[in-house]
N, CA, C and O atoms as a Tinker XYZ file with bonds, in Angstrom:
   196  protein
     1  N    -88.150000  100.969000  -29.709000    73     2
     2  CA   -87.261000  100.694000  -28.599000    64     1     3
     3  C    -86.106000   99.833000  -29.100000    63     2     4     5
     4  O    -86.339000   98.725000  -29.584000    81     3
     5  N    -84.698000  100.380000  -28.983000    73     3     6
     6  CA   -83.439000   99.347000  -29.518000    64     5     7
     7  C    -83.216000   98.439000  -28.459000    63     6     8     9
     8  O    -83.833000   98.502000  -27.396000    81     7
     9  N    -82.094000   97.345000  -28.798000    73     7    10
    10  CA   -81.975000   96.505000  -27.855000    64     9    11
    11  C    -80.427000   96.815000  -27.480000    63    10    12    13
    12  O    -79.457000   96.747000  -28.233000    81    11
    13  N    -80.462000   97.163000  -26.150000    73    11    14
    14  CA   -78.979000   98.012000  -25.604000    64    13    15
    15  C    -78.070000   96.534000  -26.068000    63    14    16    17
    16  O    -78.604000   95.504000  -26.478000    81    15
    17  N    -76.417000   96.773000  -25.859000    73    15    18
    18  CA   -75.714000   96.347000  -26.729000    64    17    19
    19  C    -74.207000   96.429000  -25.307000    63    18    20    21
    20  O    -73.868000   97.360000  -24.576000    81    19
    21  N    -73.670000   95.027000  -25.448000    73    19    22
    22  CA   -72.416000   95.197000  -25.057000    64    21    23
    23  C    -71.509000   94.539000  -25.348000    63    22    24    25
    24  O    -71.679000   93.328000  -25.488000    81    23
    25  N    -70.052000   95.213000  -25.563000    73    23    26
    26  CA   -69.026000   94.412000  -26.506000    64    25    27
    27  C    -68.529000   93.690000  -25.474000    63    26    28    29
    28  O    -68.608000   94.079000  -24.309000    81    27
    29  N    -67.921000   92.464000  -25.869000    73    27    30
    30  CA   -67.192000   91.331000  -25.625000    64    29    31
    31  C    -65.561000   91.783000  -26.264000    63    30    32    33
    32  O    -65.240000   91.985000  -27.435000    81    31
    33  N    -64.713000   91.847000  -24.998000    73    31    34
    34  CA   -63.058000   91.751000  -25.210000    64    33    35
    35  C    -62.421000   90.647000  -25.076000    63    34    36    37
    36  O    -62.582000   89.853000  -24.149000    81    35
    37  N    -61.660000   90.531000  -25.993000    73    35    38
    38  CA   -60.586000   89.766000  -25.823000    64    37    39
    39  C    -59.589000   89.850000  -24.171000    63    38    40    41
    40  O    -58.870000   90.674000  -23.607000    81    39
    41  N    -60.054000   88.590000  -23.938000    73    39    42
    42  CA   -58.875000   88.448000  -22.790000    64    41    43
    43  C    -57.085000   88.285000  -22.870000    63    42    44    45
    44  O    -56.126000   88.449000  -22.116000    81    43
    45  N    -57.312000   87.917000  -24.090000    73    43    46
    46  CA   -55.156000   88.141000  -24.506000    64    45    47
    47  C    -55.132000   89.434000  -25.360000    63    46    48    49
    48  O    -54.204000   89.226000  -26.142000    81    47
    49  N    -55.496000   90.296000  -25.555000    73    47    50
    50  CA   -55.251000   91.321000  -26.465000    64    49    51
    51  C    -55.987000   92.534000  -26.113000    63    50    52    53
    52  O    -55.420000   93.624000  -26.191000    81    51
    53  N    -57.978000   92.372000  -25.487000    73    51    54
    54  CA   -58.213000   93.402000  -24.938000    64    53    55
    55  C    -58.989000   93.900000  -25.701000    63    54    56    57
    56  O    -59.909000   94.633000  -25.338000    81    55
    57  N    -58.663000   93.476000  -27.292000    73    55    58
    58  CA   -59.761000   94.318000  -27.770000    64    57    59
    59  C    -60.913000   93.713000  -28.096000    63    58    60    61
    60  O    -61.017000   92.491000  -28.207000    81    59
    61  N    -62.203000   94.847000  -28.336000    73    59    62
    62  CA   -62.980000   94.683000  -28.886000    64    61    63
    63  C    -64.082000   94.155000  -29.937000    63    62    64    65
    64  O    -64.711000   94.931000  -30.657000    81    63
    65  N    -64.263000   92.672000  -29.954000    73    63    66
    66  CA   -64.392000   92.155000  -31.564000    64    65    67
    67  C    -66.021000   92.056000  -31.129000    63    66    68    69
    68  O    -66.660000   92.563000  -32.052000    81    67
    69  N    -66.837000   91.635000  -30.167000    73    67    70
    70  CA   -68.095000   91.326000  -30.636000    64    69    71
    71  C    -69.448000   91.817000  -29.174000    63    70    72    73
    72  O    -69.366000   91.889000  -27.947000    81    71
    73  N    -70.487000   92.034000  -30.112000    73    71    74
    74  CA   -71.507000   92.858000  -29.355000    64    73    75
    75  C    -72.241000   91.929000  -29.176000    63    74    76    77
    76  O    -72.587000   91.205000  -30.110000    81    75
    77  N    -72.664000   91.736000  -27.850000    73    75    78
    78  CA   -74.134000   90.392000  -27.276000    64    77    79
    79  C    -75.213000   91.447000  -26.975000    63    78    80    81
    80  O    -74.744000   92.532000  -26.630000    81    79
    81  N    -76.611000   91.366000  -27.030000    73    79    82
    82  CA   -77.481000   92.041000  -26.853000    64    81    83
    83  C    -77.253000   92.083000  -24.610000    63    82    84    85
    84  O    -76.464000   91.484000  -23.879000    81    83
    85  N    -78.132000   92.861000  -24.372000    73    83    86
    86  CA   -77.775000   93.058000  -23.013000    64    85    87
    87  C    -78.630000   92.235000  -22.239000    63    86    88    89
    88  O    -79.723000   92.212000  -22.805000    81    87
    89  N    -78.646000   91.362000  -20.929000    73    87    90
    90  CA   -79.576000   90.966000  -20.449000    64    89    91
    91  C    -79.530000   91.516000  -18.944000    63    90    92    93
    92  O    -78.498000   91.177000  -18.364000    81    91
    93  N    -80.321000   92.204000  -18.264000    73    91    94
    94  CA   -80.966000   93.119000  -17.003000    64    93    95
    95  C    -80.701000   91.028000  -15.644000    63    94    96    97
    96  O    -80.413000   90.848000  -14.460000    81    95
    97  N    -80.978000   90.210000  -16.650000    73    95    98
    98  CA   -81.156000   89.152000  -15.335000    64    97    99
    99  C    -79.564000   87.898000  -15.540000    63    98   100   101
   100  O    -79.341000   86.749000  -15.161000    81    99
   101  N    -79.141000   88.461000  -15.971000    73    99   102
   102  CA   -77.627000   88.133000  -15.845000    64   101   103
   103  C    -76.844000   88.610000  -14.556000    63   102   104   105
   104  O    -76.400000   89.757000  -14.582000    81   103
   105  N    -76.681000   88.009000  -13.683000    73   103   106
   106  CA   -75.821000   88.741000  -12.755000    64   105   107
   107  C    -74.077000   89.170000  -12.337000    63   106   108   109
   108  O    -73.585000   90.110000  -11.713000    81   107
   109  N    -73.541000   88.058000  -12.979000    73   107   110
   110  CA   -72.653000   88.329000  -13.327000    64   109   111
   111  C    -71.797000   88.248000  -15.081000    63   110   112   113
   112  O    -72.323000   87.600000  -15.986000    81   111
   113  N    -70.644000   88.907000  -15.256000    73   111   114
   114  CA   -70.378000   88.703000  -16.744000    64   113   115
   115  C    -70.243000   87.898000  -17.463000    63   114   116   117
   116  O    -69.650000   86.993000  -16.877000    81   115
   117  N    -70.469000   87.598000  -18.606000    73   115   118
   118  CA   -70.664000   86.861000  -19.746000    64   117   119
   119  C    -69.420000   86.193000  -19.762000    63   118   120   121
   120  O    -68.531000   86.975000  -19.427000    81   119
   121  N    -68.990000   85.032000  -20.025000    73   119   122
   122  CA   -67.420000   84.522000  -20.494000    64   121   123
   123  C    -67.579000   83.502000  -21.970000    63   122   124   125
   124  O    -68.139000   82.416000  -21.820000    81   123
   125  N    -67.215000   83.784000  -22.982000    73   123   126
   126  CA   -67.526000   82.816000  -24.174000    64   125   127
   127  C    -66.331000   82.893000  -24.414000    63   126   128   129
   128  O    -65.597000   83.862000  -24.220000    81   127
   129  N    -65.977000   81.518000  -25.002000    73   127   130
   130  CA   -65.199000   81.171000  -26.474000    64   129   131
   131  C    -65.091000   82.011000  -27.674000    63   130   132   133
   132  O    -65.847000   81.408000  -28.435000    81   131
   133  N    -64.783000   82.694000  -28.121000    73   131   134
   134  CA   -64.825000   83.111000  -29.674000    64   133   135
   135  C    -63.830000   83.428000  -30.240000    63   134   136   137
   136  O    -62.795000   83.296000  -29.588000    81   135
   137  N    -63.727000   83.914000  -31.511000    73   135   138
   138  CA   -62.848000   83.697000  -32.389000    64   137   139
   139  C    -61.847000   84.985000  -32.476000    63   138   140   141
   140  O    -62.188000   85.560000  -33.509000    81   139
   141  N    -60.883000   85.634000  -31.938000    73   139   142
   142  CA   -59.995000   86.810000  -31.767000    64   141   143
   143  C    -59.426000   86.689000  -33.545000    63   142   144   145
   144  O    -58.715000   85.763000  -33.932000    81   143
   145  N    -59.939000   87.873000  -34.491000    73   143   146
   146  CA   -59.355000   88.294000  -35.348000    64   145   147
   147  C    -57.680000   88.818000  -35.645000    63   146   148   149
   148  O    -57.171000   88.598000  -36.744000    81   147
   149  N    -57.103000   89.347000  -34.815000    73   147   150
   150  CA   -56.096000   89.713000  -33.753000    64   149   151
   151  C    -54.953000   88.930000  -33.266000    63   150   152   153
   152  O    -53.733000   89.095000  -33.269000    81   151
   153  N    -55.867000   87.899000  -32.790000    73   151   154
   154  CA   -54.566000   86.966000  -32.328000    64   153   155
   155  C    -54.388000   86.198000  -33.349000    63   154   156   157
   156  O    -53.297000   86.124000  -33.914000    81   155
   157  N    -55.485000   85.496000  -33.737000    73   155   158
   158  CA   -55.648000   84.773000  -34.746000    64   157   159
   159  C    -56.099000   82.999000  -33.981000    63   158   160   161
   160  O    -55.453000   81.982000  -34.233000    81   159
   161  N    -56.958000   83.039000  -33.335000    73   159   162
   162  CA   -56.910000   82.063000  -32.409000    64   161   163
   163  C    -58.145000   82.077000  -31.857000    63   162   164   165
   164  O    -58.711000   83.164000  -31.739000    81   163
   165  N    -58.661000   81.108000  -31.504000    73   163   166
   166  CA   -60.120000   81.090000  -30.109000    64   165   167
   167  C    -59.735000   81.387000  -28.734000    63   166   168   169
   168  O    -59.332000   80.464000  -28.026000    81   167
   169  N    -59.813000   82.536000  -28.293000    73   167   170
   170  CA   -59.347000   83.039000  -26.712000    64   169   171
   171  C    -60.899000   83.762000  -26.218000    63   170   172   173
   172  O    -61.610000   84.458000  -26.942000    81   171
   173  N    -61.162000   83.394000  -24.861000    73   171   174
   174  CA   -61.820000   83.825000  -24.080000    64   173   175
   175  C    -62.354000   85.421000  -24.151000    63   174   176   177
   176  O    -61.696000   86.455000  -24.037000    81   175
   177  N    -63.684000   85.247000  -24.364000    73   175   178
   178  CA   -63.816000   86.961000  -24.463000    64   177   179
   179  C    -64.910000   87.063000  -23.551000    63   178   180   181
   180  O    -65.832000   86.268000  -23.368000    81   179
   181  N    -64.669000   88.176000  -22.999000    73   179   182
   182  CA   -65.464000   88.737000  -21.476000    64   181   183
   183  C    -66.327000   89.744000  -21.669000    63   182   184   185
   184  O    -65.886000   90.648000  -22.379000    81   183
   185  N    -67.748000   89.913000  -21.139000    73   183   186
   186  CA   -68.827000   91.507000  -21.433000    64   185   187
   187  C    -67.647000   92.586000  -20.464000    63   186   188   189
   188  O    -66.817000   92.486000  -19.561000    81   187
   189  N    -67.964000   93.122000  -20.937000    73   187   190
   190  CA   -67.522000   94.644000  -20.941000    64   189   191
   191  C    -68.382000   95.725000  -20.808000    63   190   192   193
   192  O    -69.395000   95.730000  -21.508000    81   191
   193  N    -68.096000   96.953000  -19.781000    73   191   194
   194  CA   -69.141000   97.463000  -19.401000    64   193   195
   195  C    -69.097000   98.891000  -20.587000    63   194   196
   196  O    -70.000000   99.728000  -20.579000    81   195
């Protein structure tokens, strides 16, 4: 059994840089800090469906 998978976007750019495993008892979306390759900067990245 794999462990389903969802990417985290960049909120200034949009894209795609990082996958959090999925959690069923999360109710609403994920919001972290991380590191945008892209911008080149720490900007807000959001789960993504």
């Amino acid at each position: 059994m794999s462990v389903k998978k969802v990417a985290m976007a960049c909120s200034v750019c949009g894209r795609r840089n990082y996958y959090v495993p999925e959690n069923k008892r999360r109710t609403e979306r994920l919001t972290l800090n991380k590191f945008c390759k892209y911008c080149g900067k720490v900007t807000e990245h959001k789960e993504t469906k």
